[in-house]
C-alpha positions in Angstrom: 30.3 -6.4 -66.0 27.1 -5.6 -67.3 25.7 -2.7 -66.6 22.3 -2.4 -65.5 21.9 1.3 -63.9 21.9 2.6 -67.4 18.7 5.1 -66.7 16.6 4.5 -69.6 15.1 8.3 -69.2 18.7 9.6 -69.2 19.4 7.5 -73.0 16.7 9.3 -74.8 17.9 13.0 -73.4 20.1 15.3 -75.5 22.5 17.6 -73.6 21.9 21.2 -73.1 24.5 23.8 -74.7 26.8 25.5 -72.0 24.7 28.7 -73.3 20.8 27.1 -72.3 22.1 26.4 -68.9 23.5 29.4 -68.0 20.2 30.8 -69.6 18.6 28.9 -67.0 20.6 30.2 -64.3 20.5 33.3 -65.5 17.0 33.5 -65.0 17.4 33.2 -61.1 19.6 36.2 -60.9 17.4 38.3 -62.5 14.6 37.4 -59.8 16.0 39.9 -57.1 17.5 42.4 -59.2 18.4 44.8 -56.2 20.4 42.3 -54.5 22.1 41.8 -58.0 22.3 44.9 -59.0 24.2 45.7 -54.8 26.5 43.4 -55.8 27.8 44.2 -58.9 28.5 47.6 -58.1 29.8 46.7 -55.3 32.7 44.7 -57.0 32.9 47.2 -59.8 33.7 49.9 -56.8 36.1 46.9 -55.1 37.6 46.4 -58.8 38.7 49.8 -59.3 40.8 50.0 -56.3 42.0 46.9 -56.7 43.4 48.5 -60.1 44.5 51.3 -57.8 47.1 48.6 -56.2 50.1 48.4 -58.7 50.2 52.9 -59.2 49.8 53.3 -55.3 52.4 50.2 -55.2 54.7 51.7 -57.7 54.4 55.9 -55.9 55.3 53.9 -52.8 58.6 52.5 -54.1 59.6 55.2 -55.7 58.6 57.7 -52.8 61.8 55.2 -50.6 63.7 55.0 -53.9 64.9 58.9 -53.1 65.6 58.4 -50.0 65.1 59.5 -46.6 66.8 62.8 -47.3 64.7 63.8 -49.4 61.6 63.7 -46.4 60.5 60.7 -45.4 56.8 63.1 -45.2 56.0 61.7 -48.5 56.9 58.1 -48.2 54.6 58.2 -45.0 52.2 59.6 -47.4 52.7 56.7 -50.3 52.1 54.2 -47.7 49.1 55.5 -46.2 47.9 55.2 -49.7 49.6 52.0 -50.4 47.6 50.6 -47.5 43.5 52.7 -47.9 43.9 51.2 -51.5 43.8 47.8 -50.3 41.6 48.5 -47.1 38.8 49.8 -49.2 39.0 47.2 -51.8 38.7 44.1 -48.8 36.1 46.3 -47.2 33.9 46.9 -50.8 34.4 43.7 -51.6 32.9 41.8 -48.3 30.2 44.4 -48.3 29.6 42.9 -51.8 29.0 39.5 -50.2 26.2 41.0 -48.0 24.1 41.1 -51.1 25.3 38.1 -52.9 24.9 35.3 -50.1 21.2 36.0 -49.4 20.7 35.9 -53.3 22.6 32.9 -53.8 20.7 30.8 -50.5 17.0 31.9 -52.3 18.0 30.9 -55.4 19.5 27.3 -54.3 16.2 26.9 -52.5 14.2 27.7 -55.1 16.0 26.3 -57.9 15.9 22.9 -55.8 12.3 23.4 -54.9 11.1 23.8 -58.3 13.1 21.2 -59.8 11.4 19.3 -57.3 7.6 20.4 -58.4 8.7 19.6 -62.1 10.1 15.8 -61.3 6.7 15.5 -59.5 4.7 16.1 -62.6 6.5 14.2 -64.8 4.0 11.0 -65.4 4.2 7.9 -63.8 6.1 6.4 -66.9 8.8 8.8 -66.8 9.6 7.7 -62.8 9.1 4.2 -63.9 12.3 4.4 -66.3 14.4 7.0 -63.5 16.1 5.6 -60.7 14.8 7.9 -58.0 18.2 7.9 -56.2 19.8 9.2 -59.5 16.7 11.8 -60.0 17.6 12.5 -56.1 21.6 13.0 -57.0 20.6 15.6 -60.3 18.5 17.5 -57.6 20.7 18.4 -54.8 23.6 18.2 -57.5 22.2 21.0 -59.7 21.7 23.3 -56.6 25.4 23.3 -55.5 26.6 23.7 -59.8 24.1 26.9 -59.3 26.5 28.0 -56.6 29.6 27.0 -58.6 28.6 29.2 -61.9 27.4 32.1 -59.8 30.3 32.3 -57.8 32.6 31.9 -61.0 30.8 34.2 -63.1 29.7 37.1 -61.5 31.8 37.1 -58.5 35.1 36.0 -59.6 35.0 35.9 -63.9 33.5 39.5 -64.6 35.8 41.3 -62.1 39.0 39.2 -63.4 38.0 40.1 -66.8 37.9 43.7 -65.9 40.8 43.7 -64.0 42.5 42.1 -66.5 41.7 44.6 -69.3 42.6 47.5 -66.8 46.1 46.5 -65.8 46.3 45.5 -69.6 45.3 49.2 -70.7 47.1 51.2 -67.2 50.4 49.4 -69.3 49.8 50.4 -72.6 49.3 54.3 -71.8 53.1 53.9 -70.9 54.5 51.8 -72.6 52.2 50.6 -75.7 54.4 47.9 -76.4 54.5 45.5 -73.0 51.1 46.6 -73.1 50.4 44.7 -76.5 52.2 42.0 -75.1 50.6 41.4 -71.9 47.0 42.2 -74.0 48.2 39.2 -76.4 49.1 36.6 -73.5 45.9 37.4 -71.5 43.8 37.1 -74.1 45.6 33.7 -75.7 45.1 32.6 -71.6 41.3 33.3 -71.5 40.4 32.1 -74.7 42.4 28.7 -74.9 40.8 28.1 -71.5 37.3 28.5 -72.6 38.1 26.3 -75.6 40.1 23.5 -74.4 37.4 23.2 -71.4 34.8 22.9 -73.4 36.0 20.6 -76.4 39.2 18.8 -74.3 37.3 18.4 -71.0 33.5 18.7 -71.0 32.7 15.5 -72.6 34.9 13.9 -70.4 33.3 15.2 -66.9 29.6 15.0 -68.8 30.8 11.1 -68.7 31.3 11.4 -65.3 28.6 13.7 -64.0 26.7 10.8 -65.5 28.2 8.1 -63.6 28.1 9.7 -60.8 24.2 9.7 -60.7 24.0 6.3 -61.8 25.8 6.0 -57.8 23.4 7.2 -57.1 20.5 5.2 -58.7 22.7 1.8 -57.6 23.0 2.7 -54.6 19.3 3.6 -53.8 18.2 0.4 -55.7 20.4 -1.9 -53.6 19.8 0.4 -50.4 16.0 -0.1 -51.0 16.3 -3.5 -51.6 18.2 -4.3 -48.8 15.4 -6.9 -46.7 15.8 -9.2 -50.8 19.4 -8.8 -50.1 19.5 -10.5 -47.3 17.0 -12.9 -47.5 19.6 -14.4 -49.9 22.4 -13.7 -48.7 23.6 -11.5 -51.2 25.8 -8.6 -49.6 28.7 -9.9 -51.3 27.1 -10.0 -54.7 25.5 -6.2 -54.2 28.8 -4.6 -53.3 30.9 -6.3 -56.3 28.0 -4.6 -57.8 28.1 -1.3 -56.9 31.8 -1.8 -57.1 31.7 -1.9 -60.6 29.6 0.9 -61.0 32.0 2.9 -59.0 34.9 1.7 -60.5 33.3 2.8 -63.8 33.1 6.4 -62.0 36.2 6.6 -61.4 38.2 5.8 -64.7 35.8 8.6 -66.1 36.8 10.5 -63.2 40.6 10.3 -63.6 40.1 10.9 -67.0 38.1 14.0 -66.4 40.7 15.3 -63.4 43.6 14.3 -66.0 42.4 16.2 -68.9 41.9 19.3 -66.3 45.3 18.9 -65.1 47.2 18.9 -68.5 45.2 22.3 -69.5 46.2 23.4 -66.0 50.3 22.9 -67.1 49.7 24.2 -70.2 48.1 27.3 -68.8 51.0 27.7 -66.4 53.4 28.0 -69.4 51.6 30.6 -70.3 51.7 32.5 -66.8 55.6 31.9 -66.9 55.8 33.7 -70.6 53.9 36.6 -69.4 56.0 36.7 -66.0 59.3 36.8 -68.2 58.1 39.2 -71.0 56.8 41.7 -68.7 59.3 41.6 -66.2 62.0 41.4 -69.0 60.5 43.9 -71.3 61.1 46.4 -68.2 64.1 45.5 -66.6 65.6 46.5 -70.7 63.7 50.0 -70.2 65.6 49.9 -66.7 69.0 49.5 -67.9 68.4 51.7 -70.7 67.4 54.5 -67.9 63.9 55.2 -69.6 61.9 53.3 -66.5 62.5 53.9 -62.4 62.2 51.5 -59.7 58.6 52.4 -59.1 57.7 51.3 -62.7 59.4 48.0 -61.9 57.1 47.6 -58.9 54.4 48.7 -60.9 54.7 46.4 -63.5 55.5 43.5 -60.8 52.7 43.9 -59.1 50.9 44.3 -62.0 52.1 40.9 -62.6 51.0 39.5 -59.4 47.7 40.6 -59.9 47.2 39.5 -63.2 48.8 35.9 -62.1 46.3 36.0 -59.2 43.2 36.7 -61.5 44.7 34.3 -64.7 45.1 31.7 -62.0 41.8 32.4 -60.7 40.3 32.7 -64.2 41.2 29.3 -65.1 39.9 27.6 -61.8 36.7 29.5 -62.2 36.5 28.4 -66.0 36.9 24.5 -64.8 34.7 25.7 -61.9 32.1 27.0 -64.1 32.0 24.0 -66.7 31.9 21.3 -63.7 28.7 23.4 -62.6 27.1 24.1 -65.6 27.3 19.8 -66.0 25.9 19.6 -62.4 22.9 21.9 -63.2 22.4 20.5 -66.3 19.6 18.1 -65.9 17.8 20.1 -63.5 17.7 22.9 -66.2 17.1 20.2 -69.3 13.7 18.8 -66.8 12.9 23.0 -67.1 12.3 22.7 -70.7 10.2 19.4 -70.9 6.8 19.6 -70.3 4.7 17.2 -68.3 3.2 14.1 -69.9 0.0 14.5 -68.1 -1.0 18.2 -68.0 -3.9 20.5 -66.7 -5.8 21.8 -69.2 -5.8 25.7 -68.7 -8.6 26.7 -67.2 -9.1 23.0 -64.9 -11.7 23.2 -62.3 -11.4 21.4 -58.9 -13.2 17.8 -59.5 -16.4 17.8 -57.3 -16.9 14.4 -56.0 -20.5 13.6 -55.2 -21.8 9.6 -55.3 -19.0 8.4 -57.6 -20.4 7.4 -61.3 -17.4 6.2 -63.1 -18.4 5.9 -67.5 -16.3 5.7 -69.8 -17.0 6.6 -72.9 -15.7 5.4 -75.8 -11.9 5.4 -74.7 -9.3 4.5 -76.8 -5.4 4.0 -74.8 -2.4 2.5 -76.0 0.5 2.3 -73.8 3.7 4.4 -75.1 5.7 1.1 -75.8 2.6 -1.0 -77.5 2.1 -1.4 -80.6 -1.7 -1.8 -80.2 -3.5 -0.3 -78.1 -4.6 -1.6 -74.9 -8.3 -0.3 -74.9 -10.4 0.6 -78.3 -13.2 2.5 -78.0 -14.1 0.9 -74.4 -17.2 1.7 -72.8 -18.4 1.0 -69.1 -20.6 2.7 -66.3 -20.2 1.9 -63.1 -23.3 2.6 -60.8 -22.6 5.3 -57.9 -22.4 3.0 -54.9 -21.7 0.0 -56.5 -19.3 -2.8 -55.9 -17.5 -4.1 -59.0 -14.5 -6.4 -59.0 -12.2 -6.3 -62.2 -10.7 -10.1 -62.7 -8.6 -11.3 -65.3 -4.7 -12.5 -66.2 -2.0 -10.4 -65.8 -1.9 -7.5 -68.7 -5.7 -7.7 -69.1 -5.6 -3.8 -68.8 -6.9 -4.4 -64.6 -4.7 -1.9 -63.3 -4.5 -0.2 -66.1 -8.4 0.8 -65.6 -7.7 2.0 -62.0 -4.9 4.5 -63.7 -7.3 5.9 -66.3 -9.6 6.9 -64.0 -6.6 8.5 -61.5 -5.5 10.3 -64.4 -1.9 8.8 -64.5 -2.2 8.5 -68.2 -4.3 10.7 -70.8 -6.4 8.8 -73.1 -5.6 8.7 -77.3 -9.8 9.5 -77.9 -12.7 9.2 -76.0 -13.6 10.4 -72.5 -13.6 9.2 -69.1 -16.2 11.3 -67.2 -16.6 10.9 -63.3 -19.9 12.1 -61.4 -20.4 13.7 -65.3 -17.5 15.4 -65.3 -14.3 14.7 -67.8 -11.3 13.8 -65.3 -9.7 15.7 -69.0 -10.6 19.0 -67.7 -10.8 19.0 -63.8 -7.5 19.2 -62.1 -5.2 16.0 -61.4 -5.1 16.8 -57.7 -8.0 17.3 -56.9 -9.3 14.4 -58.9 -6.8 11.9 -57.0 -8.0 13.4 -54.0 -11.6 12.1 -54.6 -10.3 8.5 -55.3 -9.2 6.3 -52.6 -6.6 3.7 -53.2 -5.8 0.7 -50.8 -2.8 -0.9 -53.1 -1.0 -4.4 -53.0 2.0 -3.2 -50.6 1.0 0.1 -49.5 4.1 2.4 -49.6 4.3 4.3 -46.1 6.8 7.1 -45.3 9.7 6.9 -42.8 7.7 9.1 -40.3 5.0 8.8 -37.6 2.0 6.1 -37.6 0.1 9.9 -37.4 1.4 11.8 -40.5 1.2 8.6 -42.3 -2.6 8.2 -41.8 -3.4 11.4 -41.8 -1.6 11.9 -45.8 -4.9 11.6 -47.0 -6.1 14.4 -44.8 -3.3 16.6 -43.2 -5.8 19.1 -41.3 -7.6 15.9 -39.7 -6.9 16.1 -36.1 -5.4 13.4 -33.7 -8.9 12.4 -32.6 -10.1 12.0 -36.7 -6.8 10.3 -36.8 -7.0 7.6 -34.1 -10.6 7.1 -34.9 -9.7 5.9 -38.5 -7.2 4.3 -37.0 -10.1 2.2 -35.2 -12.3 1.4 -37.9 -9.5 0.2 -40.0 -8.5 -2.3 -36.5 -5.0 -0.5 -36.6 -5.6 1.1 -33.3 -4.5 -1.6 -31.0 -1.5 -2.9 -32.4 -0.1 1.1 -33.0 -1.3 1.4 -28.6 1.1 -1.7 -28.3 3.7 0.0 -29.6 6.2 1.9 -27.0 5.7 5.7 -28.5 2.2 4.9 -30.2 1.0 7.2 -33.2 4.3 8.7 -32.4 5.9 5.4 -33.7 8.7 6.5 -37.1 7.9 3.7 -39.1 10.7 3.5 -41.5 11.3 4.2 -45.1 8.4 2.3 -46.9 7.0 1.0 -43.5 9.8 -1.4 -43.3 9.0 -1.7 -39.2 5.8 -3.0 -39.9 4.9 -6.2 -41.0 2.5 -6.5 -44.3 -1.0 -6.2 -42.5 0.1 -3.4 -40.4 0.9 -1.2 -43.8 -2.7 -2.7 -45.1 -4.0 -1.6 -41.6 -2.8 1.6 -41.7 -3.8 2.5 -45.6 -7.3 1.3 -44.8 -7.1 3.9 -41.9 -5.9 6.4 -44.4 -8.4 5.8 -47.0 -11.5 6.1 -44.3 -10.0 9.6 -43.4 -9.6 10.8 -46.7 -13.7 9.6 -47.0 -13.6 9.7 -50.9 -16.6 8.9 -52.7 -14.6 6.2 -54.8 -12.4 3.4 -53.4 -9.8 1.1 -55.0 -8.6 -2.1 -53.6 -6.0 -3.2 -55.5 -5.1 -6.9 -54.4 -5.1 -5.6 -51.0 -5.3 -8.9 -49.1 -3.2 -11.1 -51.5 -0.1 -11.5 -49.5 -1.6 -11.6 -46.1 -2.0 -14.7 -43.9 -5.5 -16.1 -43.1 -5.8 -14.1 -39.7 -4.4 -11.3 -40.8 -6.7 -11.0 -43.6 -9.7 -11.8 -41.9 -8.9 -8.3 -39.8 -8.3 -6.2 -42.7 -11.1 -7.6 -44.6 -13.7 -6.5 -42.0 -11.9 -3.2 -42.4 -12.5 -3.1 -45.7 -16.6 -4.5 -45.7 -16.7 -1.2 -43.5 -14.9 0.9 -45.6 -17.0 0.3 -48.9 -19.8 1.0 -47.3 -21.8 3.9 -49.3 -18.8 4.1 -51.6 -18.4 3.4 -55.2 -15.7 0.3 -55.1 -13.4 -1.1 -57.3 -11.7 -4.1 -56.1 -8.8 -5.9 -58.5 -8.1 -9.5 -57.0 -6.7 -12.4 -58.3 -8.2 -15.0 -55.5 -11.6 -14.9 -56.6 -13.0 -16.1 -53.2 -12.7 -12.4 -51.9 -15.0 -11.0 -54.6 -17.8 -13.5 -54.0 -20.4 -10.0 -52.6 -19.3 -7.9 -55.2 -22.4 -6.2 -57.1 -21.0 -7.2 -60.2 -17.7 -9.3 -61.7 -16.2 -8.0 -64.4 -14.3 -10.3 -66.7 -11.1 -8.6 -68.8 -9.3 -10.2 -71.7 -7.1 -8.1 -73.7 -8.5 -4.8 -72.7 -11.9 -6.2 -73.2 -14.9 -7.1 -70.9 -15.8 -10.6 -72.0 -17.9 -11.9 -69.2 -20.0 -9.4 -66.6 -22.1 -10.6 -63.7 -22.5 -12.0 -60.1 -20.0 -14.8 -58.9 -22.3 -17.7 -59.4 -24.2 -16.6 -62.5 -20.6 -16.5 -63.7 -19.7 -19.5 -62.9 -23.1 -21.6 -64.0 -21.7 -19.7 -67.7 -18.9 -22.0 -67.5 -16.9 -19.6 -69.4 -13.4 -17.7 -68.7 -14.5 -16.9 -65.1 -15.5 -20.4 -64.4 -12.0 -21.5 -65.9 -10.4 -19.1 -63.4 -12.5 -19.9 -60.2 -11.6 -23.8 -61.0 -7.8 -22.7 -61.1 -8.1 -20.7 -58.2 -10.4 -22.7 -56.2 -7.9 -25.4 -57.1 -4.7 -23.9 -55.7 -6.8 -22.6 -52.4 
């Protein structure tokens, strides 16, 4: 099947080197370098008794191997040895976890958070091409790689590593040969691992750490979707759907687990040549009389422990690579910089009676090959009422996301209340500009926090009485828990001019000195929109308003109608000096008035 959840932000990216990510990660260790700096000597103490093991091991076996004749005093002895190696190591090494966990749970939080804060100030083109479900998977995806890779590296890789070249070194004082030997197999284990992983398996599990967000994405899209579904019956169509996108996962998947699995085996033949050379190697110093019995269990449990830390090495190789994949997008969005940045020293905008010029502005959309607006210039009165009209791709909207600051202009300046929105901060410029849009998206909690978005520190009272002037106060009493009432993600429990409602509320509480209606009463039913009209002749009052509208009959009292073609203003004026011009607005009030 086609596939359509190809993320068209996630085609133009390159993949990070193994070495940028674990940069990246790198970076949140060094934050709390005491709590690093605890554990790792911490597991270098744990390490060293844990090297202690295979001599205490190999004093205890021969302290028995004499006999009890000779004083069972010093086998006692070897075992209480035997036994404070191993209790101190499991003690050091737990008490090494007391520093590691709290350093691991700040740095998932903050690694999440500020992957977070960057995905928010990527530009509204970048969200446009990312499915957020798949932007939502990288997320809480990268945070639980973080954990993988820290765990594997410093936790379980440095200490095997050590270990491993002590028990390789404790060997070769004695006997310089098996110590060669084992040094040769260990090494041959390590570095095939890291190699095979990353040329034999990485691109494989990149395929499907890819997929796997795509899941995501298809998933949220259909999820989202789900009142469309329905309304044409389409459950059976979505899930062959998502079907295909999962079934895509998991081919990559199985190939990614296979290609593990065969460097898994090939490993293990490796583990079982090291088990017979070392073992063999001694039992032929044995026979010869030139090793004891407590040599033998040294080098055995030497053995054991290197097979414990190879094994582990291996997992924690695979471990690391599958989380250094997971964080990999979150630590590729750390190296891009916004498309819409604050210029260094940005002052908060000051909103006062709400001028709007521009001057001179030249904007061409990324994917145009013109651009949209060149060298336009406009000033809109504070106070006054201006309605933008036009066909679709007449650069409407695109006017009301200039002066938001969604998009930086190519030349020219857009200057607000005289100051350029180029050099104040986006937030607070947003802030100073209310927006009633077409189909107002709510969040899935209370009629409260949803009106009061625009102003969090309003209080219930500021709340209900915006509630009133937008008429959204009666129907939110009707319902059974009131401002209480979770609305659902998107406002999906409230019919269309219940959301419109409800942003009029929230625009009267956030008082801005500029207010945009974008189509807000297109999709509404007579009585419905006579309500949230009202709402609206209320809320302009003593603000500077832009209204976009397609039916022209709700523009009729605007101040001034401006006509856009092609990113230009081809007719300006009042709705019947317009229309008396029989010109492009008189074409468009016949074809409206028409379909009315």
């Amino acid at each position: 099947m086609t596939d359509h959840y190809e993320d068209t932000e996630e085609t133009k990216t390159r993949v990070l080197k193994n070495s940028q990510v674990m940069a990246f990660i790198g970076r949140f260790w060094l934050r709390r370098p005491w709590m690093l700096t605890g554990t790792v000597a911490l597991v270098i103490a744990a390490i060293g008794f844990d090297l202690a093991t295979p001599w205490a091991s190999g004093k205890l076996v021969d302290a028995v191997a004499k006999g009890p004749d000779a004083g069972a005093g010093g086998a006692w002895r070897a075992w209480a040895v035997f036994v404070a190696v191993y209790f101190a190591f499991s003690v050091i090494r737990n008490m090494s976890m007391r520093f590691w966990i709290p350093l691991a749970s700040h740095n998932m939080k903050e690694m999440t958070d500020e992957g977070f804060r960057k995905v928010q100030s990527f530009s509204a083109d970048w969200h446009a091409d990312t499915f957020s479900g798949a932007t939502v998977r990288r997320l809480s995806r990268a945070m639980w790689g973080y954990d993988n890779v820290s765990d594997a590296a410093l936790v379980f890789l440095g200490p095997a590593v050590i270990v491993l070249i002590g028990l390789c070194a404790m060997i070769a004082v004695r006997w310089p040969l098996i110590g060669a030997f084992a040094a040769v197999l260990v090494t041959a284990y390590i570095v095939s691992n890291l190699v095979l992983t990353n040329i034999y398996a990485r691109p494989a599990n990149l395929r499907s750490v890819a997929l796997d967000s795509r899941i995501g994405g298809a998933l949220a899209d259909s999820i989202a979707s789900n009142p469309t579904v329905k309304a044409f019956g389409a459950e059976a169509r979505e899930e062959a759907r998502i079907a295909g996108v999962t079934e895509m996962w998991r081919r990559a998947a199985n190939r990614t687990w296979n290609r593990f699995t065969d460097i898994w085996l090939f490993h293990n033949m490796i583990l079982v040549l090291l088990q017979a050379g070392l073992t063999g190697l001694l039992l032929r110093l044995w026979v010869k009389g030139q090793a004891s019995a407590g040599d033998v269990a040294f080098v055995i449990t030497a053995f054991m422990l290197m097979t414990g830390y190879l094994r582990n090495i291996g997992d924690n190789i695979r471990m690391t690579q599958k989380g250094l994949d997971d964080a990999e997008d979150v630590a590729r969005y750390a190296t891009m910089d916004p498309q819409v940045i604050d210029v260094a020293d940005a002052k908060p905008f000051r909103p006062e009676l709400g001028e709007i010029v521009f001057d001179r502005v030249t904007f061409r959309y990324k994917s145009a090959d013109r651009p949209l607006y060149d060298r336009f210039t406009l000033r809109i009165a504070p106070g006054e009422r201006v309605a933008l009209v036009g066909p679709t791709g007449a650069g409407k909207s695109t006017f009301v996301k200039l002066i938001q600051r969604l998009y930086d202009v190519q030349d020219g300046q857009i200057l607000i209340d005289g100051q350029d929105i180029s050099k104040v901060s986006q937030g607070s410029l947003r802030r100073g500009i209310a927006v009633v849009p077409q189909d107002p998206a709510l969040f899935h909690r209370t009629l409260s926090e949803n009106i009061a978005y625009s102003r969090p520190d309003a209080t219930q009272d500021e709340v209900e009485l915006a509630a009133k002037r937008a008429r959204a106060d009666d129907f939110i009493k009707r319902l059974p828990k009131g401002y209480q009432t979770l609305v659902g993600e998107r406002g999906v429990k409230l019919s269309g001019g219940e959301r419109q409602r409800v942003a009029i509320a929230r625009a009267f509480l956030a008082d801005a000195p500029i207010l945009v209606l974008d189509e807000a009463t297109s999709s509404l039913d007579v009585e419905t929109e006579r309500r949230v009209q009202a709402a609206m002749e209320e809320l302009m009052v003593g603000r500077t308003t832009i209204v976009i509208a397609h039916r022209l009959s709700t523009i009729r009292g605007a101040d001034r109608i401006l006509v856009f073609e092609d990113g230009r203003i081809v007719e300006e004026g009042k709705h019947a000096e317009l229309v008396k011009k029989n010109g492009p607005y008189a074409r468009l009030h016949a074809v409206t008035e028409g379909w009315a």
